[in-house]
C-alpha positions in Angstrom: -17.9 -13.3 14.9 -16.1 -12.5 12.1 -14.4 -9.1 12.0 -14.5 -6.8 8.6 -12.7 -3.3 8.4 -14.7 -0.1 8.3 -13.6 3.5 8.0 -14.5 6.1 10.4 -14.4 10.1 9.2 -13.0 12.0 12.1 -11.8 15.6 12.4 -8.6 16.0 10.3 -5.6 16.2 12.6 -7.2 14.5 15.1 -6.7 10.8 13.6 -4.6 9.8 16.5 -6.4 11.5 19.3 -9.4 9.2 17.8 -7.1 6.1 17.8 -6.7 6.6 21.2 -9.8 6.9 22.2 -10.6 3.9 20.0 -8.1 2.0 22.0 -9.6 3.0 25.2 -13.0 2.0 24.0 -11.6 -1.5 22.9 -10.4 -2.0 26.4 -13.3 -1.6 28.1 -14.6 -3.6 26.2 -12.1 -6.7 26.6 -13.4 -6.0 30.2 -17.1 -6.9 29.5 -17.7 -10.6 28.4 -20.7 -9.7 25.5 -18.1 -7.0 24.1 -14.8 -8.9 24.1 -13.7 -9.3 21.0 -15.8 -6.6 18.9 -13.3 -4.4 18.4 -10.0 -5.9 16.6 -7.5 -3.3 14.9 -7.5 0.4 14.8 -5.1 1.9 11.5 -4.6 5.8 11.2 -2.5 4.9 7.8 1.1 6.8 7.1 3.3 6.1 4.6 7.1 6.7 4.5 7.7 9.5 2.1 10.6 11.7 1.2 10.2 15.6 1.3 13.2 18.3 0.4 12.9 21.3 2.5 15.8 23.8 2.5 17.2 21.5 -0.3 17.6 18.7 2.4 16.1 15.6 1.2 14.8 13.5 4.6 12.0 10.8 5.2 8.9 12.1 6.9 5.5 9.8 7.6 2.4 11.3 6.2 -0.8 10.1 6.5 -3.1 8.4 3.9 -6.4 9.6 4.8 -6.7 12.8 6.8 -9.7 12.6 8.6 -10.3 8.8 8.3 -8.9 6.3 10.6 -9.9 2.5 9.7 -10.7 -0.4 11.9 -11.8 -3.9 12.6 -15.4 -4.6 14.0 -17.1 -7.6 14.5 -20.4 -6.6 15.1 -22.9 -8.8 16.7 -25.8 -10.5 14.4 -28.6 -9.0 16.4 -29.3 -5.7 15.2 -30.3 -3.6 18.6 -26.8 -5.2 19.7 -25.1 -3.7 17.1 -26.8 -0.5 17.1 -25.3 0.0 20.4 -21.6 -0.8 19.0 -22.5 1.5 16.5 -23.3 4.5 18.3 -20.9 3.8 21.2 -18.7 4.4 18.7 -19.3 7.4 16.7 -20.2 8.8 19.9 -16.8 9.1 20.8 -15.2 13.1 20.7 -13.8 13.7 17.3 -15.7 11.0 15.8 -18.2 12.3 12.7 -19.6 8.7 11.1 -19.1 5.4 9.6 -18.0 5.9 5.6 -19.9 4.0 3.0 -23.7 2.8 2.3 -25.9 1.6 5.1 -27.7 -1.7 5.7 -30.0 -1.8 8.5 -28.2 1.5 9.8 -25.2 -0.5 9.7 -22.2 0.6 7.8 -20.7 -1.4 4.9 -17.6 -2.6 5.3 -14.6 -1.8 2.9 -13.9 -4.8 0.2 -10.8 -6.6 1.5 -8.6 -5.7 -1.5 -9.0 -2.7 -0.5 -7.9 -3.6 2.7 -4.8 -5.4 1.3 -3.8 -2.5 -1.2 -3.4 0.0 2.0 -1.7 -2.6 4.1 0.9 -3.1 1.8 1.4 0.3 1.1 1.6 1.0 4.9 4.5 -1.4 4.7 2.5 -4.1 7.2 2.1 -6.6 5.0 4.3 -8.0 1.6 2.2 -8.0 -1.5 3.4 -11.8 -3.1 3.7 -11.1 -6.7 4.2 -13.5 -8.9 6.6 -12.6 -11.4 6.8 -14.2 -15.0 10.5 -15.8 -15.7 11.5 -14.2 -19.0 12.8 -16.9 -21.1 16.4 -15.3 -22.7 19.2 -16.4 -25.0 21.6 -13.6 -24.1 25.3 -14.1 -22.7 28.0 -11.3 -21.8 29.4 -10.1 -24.7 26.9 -10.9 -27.3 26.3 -8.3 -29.8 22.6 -6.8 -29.7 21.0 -4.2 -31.2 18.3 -2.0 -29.5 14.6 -2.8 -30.6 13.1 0.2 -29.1 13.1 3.3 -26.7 15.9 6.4 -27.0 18.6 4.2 -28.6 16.6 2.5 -31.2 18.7 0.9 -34.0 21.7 1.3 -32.0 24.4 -1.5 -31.3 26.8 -2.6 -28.9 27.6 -5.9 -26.7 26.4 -6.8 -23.5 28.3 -6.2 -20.6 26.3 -7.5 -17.8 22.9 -9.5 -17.1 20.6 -9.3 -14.4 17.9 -12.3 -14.9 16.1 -11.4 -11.9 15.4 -7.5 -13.0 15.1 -8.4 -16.4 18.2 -6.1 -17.3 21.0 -5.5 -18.9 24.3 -3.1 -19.8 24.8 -2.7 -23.2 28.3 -0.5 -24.2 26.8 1.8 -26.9 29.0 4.4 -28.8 26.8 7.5 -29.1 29.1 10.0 -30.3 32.2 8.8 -30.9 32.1 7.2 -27.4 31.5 4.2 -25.5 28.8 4.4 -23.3 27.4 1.7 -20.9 23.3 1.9 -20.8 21.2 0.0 -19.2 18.5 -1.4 -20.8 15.0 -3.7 -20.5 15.9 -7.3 -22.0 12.9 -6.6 -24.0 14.3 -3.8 -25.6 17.3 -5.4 -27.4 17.6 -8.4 -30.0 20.3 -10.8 -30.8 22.5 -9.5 -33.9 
């Protein structure tokens, strides 16, 4: 049995109180040899952000979703079966319903992307991205002249190269003075 994720609308502020209760749920059922298994994980997502109160700048973890908390079911293939799963769930205190369209009385699960895109942003799973190599013909100390952005047309020489970024520092004068600017490799051109 295959488990998909599916998001559960609960009373806002109580999406850990619902976790829990989840958790509790899941338990008993690891204790009961038709249930074992039906329930996999239970998310109430938070992200890591940074807030400025009294012009202090700290992290705090906010959630994602209030009023949702998402989680892994494997319902069984025969309907009355998963009925029960169903309502033993949403029966739950703090528990409102199942998000998304209905098959059978059966919630929908959430596409997988989906999935993905919140994990990552929860921080429990890496996104691989496959990032292009950009094919360059600069070296330190070539002149360049900017192709685009705020210091279009300007010159200067390059003073340092970051291949993996896609950077560089180009010494600029703007008025009268040097000035080291960093810049997009896309953004300059050889001389």
């Amino acid at each position: 049995m295959g488990k998909k994720w599916y998001v559960l609308q609960v009373v806002v502020g109580g999406e850990d109180k619902v976790a829990r209760s989840l958790e509790v749920l899941k338990e008993g059922f690891e204790k009961d040899e038709e249930k074992r298994g039906i329930i996999g994980n239970i998310r109430v997502p938070v992200e890591e952000t940074q807030e400025i109160k009294n012009g202090k700048k700290r992290k705090v973890k906010r959630k994602m979703f209030p009023g949702y908390v998402f989680m892994e079911i494997g319902f069984p293939q025969a309907l009355i079966d998963a009925k029960k799963i169903y309502s033993e769930i949403v029966l739950l205190n703090g528990v409102g319903t199942f998000i998304g369209a209905r098959n059978d009385g059966l919630p929908q699960p959430i596409p997988d992307k989906e999935v993905e895109e919140i994990l990552v942003r929860m921080g429990e799973i890496k996104k691989s991205v496959h990032k292009p190599t950009i094919a360059v013909d600069f070296e330190i100390g070539n002149k360049v002249r900017v192709v685009e952005g705020p210091f279009k047309d300007l010159s200067g020489k390059i003073e340092t190269i970051d291949f993996e970024k896609g950077k560089v520092k180009v010494k600029i004068e703007i008025f009268g003075m040097p000035t080291p600017v960093d810049l997009d490799m896309v953004q300059i051109e050889k001389v």
